[in-house]
Structures are given as C-alpha cells and as structure tokens.
C-alpha positions in Angstrom: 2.3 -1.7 1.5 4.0 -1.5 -1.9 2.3 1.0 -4.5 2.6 2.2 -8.2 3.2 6.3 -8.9 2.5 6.8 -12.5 3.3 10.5 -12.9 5.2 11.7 -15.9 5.7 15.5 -14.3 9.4 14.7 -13.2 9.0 17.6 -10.0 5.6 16.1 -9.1 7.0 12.7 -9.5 9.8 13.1 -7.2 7.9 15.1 -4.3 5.4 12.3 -4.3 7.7 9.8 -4.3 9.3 11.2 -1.3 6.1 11.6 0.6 5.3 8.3 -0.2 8.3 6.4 1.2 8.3 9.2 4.4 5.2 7.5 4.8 7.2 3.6 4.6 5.6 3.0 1.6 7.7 0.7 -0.5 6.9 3.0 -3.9 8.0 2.3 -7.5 7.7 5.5 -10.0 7.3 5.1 -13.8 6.7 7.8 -16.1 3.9 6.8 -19.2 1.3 4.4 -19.8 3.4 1.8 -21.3 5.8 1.3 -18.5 3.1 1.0 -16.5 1.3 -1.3 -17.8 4.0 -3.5 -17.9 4.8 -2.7 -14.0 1.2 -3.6 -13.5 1.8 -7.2 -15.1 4.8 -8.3 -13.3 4.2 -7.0 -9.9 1.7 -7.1 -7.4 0.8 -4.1 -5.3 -1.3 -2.5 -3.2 -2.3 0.9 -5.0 -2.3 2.7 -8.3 -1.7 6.8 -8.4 -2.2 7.3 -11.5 -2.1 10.5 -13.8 -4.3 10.6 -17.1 -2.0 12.7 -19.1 0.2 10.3 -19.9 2.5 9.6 -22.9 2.8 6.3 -24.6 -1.3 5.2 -23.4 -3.0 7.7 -21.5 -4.1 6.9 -18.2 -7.8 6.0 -19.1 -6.5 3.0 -21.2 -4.2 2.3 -18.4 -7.3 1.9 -16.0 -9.0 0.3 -18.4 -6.7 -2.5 -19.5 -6.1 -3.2 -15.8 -9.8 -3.7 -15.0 -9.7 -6.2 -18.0 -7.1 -8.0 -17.0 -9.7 -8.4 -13.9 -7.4 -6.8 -11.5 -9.1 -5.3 -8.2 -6.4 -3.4 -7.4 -6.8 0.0 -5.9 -6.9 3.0 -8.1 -6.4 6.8 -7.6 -6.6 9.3 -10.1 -4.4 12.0 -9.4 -4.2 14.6 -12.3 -5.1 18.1 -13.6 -7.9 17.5 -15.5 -10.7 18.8 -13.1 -13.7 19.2 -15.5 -16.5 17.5 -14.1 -17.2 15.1 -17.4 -13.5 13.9 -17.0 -14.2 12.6 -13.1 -17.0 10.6 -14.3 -15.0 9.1 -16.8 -12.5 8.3 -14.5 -14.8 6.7 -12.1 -16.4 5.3 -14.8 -13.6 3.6 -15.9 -12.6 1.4 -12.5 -11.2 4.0 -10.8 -11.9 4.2 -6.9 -11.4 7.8 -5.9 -10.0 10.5 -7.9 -8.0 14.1 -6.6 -7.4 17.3 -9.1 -3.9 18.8 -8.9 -2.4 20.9 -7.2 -3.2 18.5 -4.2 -2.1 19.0 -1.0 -0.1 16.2 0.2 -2.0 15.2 3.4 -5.4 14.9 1.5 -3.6 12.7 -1.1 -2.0 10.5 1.8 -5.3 10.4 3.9 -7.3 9.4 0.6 -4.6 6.5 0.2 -4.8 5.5 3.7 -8.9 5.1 3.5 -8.5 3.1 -0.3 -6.3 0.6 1.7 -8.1 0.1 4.4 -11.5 -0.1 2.0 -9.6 -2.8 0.4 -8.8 -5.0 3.2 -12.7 -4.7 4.0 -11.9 -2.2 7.3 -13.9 1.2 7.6 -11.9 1.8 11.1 -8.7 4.0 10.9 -6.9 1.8 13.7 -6.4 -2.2 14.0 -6.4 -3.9 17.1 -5.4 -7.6 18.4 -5.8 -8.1 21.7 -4.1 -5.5 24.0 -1.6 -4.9 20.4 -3.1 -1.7 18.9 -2.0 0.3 15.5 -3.0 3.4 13.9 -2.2 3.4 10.1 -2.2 7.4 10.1 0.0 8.3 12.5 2.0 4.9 12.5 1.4 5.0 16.1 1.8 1.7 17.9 0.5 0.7 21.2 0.4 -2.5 23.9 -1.7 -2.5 26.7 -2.2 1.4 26.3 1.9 1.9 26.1 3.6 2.8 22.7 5.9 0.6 21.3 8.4 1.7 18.8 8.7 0.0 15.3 11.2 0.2 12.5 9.8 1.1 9.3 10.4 -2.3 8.0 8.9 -4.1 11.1 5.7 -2.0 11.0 5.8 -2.9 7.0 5.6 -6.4 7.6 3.1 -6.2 10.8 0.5 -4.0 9.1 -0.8 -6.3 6.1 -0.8 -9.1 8.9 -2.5 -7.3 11.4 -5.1 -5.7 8.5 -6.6 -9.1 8.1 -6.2 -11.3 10.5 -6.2 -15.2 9.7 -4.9 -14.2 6.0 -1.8 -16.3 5.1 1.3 -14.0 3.5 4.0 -15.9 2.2 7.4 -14.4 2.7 7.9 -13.2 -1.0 4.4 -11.6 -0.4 6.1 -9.8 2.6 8.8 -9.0 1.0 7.2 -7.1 -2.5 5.5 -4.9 0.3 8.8 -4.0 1.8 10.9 -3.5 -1.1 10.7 -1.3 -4.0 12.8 -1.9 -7.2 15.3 0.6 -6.0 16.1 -2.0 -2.5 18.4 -5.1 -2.1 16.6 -7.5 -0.1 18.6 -9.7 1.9 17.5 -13.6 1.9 16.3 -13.4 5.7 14.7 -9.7 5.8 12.0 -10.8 6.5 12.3 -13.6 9.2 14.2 -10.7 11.0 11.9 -7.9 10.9 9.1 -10.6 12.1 11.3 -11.9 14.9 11.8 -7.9 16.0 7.8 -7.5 16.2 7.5 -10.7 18.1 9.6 -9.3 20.6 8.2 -6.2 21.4 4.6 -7.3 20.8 4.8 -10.7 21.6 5.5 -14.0 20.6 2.3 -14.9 19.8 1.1 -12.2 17.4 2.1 -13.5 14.2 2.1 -17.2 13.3 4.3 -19.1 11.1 2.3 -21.5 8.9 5.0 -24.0 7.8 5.2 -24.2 4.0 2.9 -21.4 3.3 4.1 -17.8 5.4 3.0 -16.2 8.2 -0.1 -14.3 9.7 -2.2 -13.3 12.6 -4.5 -15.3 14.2 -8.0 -14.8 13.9 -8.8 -15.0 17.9 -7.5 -12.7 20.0 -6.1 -14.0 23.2 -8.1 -13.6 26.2 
C-alpha cells in the first residue's frame, strides 16, 4: 500500500515516515500544499496523512481540491489544531477520520489500518482465502493454521490482491504500491515477488490475467 505524508514539521515528518515504512508501507513525504497537490495528480495511492498547517495551500484547500478533482482517496487529518469547530471542518471538507497531535504512533497506524480496509469495503481486521489467512495488523501470515513467512515486498504485493478478491492489478499498479519515489524498481520485481508467494501459499492463489495483471480468484478452493 503506497501512501502520501504531507507534514511540513521536519522531526514529525521523519519519525512518521519511519513508522510508516517499518510498517512496509511504500511512503512518499512532501512538505506544503503545493507539492502535494501535485503528488496527488501524478500518482495514485492508497492514503492521504495530511496536516492543515501547511505552507504554500493549507491543508483544507488541499482536501478540498482533491475531492473536486472527484478523487475517493482516503484521507486522514493528522494536525494540531484540536478545537472542536476545526474537526468539523475537516470532516466537513472530505476528510475520513481525523487525529490531534501529539499522537501516539499505534493509534495513528491502527486508524490507517481501519481507513484501508474501509476502503476496500472490508470491516474484518484479517483476510482469508481458503486455508491462506492474513492479518493486516500484525502482518501475521497463516496456511492451514501454520505461519508462513513473507518478505515485505511479497506481503506488499499479496495484500491488495488478497483485500479484494476477483479485482484485476496490473503490474505497474503492483508496483506504485511497492515502491516509493526514493526505490529503483527492477523490470521483473514484481513477477518475482508473486512467484515467492505462490510458492509458499500456493500456486493457485494469485492468477495471471494475460494482458491485464494479476489477482485472486473470487472462489475459494474447496
């Protein structure tokens, strides 16, 4: 899952970043409203963070530019202004749930965690496919009851596949949720990492759909 921090506090920036991608997040940072609107215009991801007190556009007209553009992206407002008027505004403004600094990190990740899985349409914390089991919280993975270790990159790929099953991801949809801009993506990543998955989960967990990308089938196996 790829997601936009919009934070111009450099300290809060960078212990959110960090926290982010300990999380295997693939996280871009930008630091005013400008830069990220732009960010918002030429690349798609999964969840906004962002802060109000922005230079350059303050957050508001961030959040409400995106919703014009008719984006349905997730949003969480993560800031310091904790006055009760300025939540309703937030919410107000297209925003889906909204956290006062200073956070603690686990809320702020939990709270991420539940916008993802609200916008996949899942209210249950763990995915399941036949005897293949994951739980996005603890990035615990399970077949037939035994746990079954993933690289970061291989549970990247599996978990937008498994989140919706029968949803076709092409492979440069696979690969914006593995990479941030800071990564060099190799021209096979992600035909590697899927091969990896099918071998420890098995082969027919993921699909390829020739010409189009990959995903998970919508029946389980019996």
């Amino acid at each position: 899952m790829r997601i936009l921090l919009v934070e111009d506090d450099t300290m809060i920036g960078e212990v959110v970043l960090d926290a982010l991608r300990a999380e295997h997040y693939a996280a871009d940072w930008v630091k005013d409203g400008a830069m990220a609107q732009t960010a918002l215009a030429t690349t798609p991801y999964d969840l906004l963070l962002l802060d109000l007190g922005l230079p350059r556009a303050d957050g508001l007209a961030v959040l409400r530019w995106l919703r014009a553009q008719k984006q349905r992206l997730p949003v969480l407002i993560a800031t310091a202004r904790d006055a009760v008027a300025d939540r309703v505004a937030g919410l107000d403004a297209g925003a889906d749930d909204y956290i006062v600094k200073p956070y603690d990190l686990d809320e702020l990740l939990a709270r991420i965690r539940a916008l993802l899985r609200r916008a996949d349409g899942r209210a249950e914390p763990a995915y399941e496919w036949g005897e293949v089991r994951i739980v996005p919280a603890t990035r615990e993975v399970t077949r037939g009851g035994e746990p079954v270790p993933l690289s970061a990159r291989e549970w990247a790929v599996l978990e937008p596949l498994l989140a919706r099953p029968g949803r076709v991801l092409s492979r440069q949809q696979l690969e914006e949720k593995l990479y941030s801009w800071r990564d060099d993506v190799s021209s096979n990543a992600v035909e590697v990492y899927i091969h990896g998955v099918r071998k420890k989960l098995g082969a027919g967990l993921i699909e390829n759909q020739r010409g189009l990308g990959y995903r998970v089938p919508n029946d389980t196996p019996p």
